[in-house]
N, C-alpha and C positions, 0 to 999 in steps of 0.2 A: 504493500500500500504506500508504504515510503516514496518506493521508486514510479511509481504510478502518479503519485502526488504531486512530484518533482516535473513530470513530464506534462503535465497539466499547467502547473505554473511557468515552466519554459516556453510551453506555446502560447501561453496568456500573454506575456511579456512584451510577446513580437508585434502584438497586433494594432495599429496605428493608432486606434479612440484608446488604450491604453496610456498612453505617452503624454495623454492630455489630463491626468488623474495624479500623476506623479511617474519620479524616475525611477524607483525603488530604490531611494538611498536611504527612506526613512521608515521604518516600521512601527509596530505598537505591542503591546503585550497586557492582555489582561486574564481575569479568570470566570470559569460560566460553571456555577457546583451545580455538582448531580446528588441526588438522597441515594443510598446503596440499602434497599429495605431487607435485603439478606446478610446472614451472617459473612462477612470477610474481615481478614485482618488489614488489608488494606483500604480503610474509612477513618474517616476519625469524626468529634463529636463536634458541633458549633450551634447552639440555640438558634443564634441569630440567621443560620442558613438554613439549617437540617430540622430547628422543632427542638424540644428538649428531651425527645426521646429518642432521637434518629441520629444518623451518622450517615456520611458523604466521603464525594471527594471533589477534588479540580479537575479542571480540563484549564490547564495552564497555554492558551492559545497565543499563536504570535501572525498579524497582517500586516503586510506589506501595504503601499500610501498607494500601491494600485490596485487593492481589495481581493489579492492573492494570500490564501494563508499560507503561512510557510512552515510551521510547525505545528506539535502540539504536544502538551504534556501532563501525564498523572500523577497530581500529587495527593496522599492521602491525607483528609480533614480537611483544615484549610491554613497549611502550613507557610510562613511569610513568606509572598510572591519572591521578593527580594533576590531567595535562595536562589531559585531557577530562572530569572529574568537573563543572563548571559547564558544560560548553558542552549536557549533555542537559537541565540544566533550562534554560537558555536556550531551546534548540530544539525542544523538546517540544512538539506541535502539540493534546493534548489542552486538556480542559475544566478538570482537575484543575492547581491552582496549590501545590504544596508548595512550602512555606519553610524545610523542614529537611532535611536529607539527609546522610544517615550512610555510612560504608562501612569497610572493611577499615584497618587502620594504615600497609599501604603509600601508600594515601592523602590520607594524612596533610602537610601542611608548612605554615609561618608563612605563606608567602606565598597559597596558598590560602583561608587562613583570611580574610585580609585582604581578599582578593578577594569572597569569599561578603559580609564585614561591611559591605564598600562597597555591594556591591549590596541587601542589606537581608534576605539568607539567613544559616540559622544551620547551622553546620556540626561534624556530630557524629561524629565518626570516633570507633570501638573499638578504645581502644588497649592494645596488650597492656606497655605498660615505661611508664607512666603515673606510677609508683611513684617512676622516676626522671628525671621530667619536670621542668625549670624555670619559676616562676612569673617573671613581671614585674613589676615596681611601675613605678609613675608618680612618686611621692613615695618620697624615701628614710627620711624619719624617720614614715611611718605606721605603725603597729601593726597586724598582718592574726590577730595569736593565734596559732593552733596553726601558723597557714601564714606566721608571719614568719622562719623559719629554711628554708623553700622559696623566696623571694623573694627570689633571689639576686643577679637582675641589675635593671638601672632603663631602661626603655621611652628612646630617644633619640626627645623630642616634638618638637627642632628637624629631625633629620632631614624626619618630618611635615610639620610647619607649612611651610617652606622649599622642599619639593614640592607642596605641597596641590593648586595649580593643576592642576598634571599628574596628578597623582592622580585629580583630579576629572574628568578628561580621557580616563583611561582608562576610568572608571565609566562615563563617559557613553557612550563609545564600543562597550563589554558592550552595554549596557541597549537601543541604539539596533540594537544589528545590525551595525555595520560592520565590527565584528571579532571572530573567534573567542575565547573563552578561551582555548584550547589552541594560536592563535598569541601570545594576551599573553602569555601565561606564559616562550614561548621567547624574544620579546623581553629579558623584564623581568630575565630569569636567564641571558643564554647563556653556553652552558659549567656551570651554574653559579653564576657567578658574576654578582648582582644588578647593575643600573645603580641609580643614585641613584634613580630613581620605584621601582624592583623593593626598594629597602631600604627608602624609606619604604612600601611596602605590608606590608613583613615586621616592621616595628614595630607597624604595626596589628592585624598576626597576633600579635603574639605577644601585646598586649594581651588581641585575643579569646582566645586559645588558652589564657591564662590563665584567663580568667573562668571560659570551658567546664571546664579542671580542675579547677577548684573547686570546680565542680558534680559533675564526674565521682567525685573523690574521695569525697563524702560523699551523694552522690542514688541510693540503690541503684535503684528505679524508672527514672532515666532511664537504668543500666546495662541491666538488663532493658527496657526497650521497645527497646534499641540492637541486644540480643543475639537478643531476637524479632523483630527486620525483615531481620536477617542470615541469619537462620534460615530464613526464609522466600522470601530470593534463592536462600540456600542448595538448596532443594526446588524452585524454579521450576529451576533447573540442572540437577536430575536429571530434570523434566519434558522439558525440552528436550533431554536426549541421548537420552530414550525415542523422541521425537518424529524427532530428524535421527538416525536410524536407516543411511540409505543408503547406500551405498558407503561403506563402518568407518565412519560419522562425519566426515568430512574435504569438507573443501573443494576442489575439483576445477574452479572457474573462475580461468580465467589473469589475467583483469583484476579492478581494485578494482569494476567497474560490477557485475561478475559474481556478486562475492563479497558485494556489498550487497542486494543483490536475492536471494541465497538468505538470505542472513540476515534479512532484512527480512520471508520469508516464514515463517521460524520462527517471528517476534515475533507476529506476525498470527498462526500457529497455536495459539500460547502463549495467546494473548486470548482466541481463540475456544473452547477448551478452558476456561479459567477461567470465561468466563460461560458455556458449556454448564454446567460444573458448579456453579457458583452458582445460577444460574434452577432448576433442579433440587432442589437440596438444600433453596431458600425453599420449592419446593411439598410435598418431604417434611416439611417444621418445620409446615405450615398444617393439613396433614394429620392430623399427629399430636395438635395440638394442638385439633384439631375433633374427634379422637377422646379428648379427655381426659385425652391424655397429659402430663405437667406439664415443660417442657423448660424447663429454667434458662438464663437470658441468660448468664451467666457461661459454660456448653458451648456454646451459639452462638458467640462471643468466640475462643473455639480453635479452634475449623471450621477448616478448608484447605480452598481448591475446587481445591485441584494435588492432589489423587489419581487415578491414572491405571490402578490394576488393574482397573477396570471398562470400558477403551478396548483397542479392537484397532489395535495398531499393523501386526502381518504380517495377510497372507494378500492374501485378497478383498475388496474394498471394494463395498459396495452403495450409491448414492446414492439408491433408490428411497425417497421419503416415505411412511409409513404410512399410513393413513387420518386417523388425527385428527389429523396436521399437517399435512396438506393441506388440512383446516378450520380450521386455525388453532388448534387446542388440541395444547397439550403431550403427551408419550408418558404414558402409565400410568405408576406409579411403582410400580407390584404387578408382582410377575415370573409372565408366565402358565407352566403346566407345561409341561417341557423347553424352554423358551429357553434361549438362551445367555446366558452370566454377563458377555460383553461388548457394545458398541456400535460 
């Protein structure tokens, strides 16, 4: 399904009303819980999602800014995104190489930050208390202007320099494959509480974490591009409840092998639905525009290919091919009289 997934998203990429949604340098990550109403050990307990008597887990998901998913991931409960938010761009088997990736503010922490700067990503989380955020400095006697009464605390660079070695050790260690994010992290922090390589990474975080504020604060464009790819996970999330439909929505395999394997075939539905309705909506734009029509790039730019009132989720399913896909041409985009308003 991986590789199946991958090939989907490779051919989504090329396709010209793509190119006008984004370049896929920026992506997004959030999480969509499932209730697990059978016994597995891989669930865990959260009132606020599961009820106080039930247990869950994540679908820890990551789209690209051209509404291709590119990964996905199980975690059990709802254990902090944080953990796993690099290891989907690590392991993401597509074409598409994003260098930026944003997500929710529980997302959020120094040492993350530090992690994305070492490996050479830039990490853009939406934060909602921003206002009361701490800046860093390096130097105490520089002048930053408006934001030198935010610059409260000073970057400890011996901490850094005096781990570097090791620092550079764990990057390499990311970058190469031999070790998960979402195990460095519990390393670098257990409990909590950072080892001397996990503080000098959170000095680097707070460095970046800095710089990124300062952008944050005053770049309204890059608030808005952050709030339109969250947006649009957001909508991929209601695709996907429309989609796992089946028994309430819940997860019903007792092992983690189970439970990846139905979720893996969501993702692949999610993609295949995206570029159905992508390839589609290019050929209604060529259309119109052979007919005269003047269609503004900027309404192109807002398109979503997650709309799903035109998809029959219940009933009957028909897998017969019509005629002219069976030659290899696409469906009519003209509704003959009395079809039906779904597919």
């Amino acid at each position: 399904m991986s590789r199946a997934n991958a090939r989907l998203v490779d051919y989504h990429m090329r396709l010209p009303l793509v190119q006008s949604w984004g370049g896929g340098e920026l992506a997004s990550a959030d999480g969509l819980r499932f209730i697990t109403p059978i016994r597995t050990l891989n669930s865990g307990p959260n009132p606020k999602y599961f009820g106080t008597r039930r247990r869950g887990v994540t679908f820890y998901n990551f789209l690209s800014d051209q509404f291709s998913g590119l990964h996905g991931i199980l975690i059990p409960g709802t254990q902090r995104d944080s953990f796993y938010i690099l290891d989907g761009l690590l392991e993401q088997e597509t074409a598409l190489r994003p260098v930026e990736i944003t997500s929710d503010t529980h997302g959020s922490s120094e040492i993350v930050f530090g992690l994305f700067r070492l490996l050479g990503y830039q990490f853009s989380p939406r934060l909602a208390d921003s206002g009361s955020a701490t800046l860093y400095r390096t130097d105490p006697d520089a002048d930053y202007g408006p934001l030198t009464p935010l610059t409260r605390d000073k970057v400890n660079l011996k901490q850094i320099t005096s781990h570097w070695d090791d620092v550079l050790r764990v990057a390499g260690s990311l970058h190469s494959g031999t070790i998960k994010a979402s195990e460095v992290l519990r390393v670098l922090a257990p409990g909590g509480k950072p080892t001397p390589t996990g503080k000098a990474i959170m000095e680097i975080g707070r460095l970046d974490r800095s710089a990124y504020l300062s952008s944050y604060f005053t770049d309204e464009l890059l608030r808005r591009r952050i709030n339109t790819q969250l947006n649009r996970q957001e909508s991929r999330h209601n695709l996907a409840r429309k989609i796992f439909h089946g028994q309430k929505g819940e997860l019903r395999q007792s092992y983690r092998e189970g439970q990846e394997d139905q979720l893996g075939a969501l993702g692949l539905m999610l993609n295949i639905v995206i570029l159905w309705n992508t390839v589609y909506m290019q050929k209604i734009i060529a259309e119109m525009r052979a007919e005269g029509i003047h269609v503004r790039d900027e309404d192109i730019a807002r398109l979503s290919p997650l709309k799903f009132a035109h998809i029959n989720f219940h009933g009957r399913y028909s897998f017969a091919l019509p005629a002219e896909v069976q030659g290899g041409q696409l469906r009519s985009t003209r509704k003959p009289e009395g079809a039906s308003t779904t597919i």
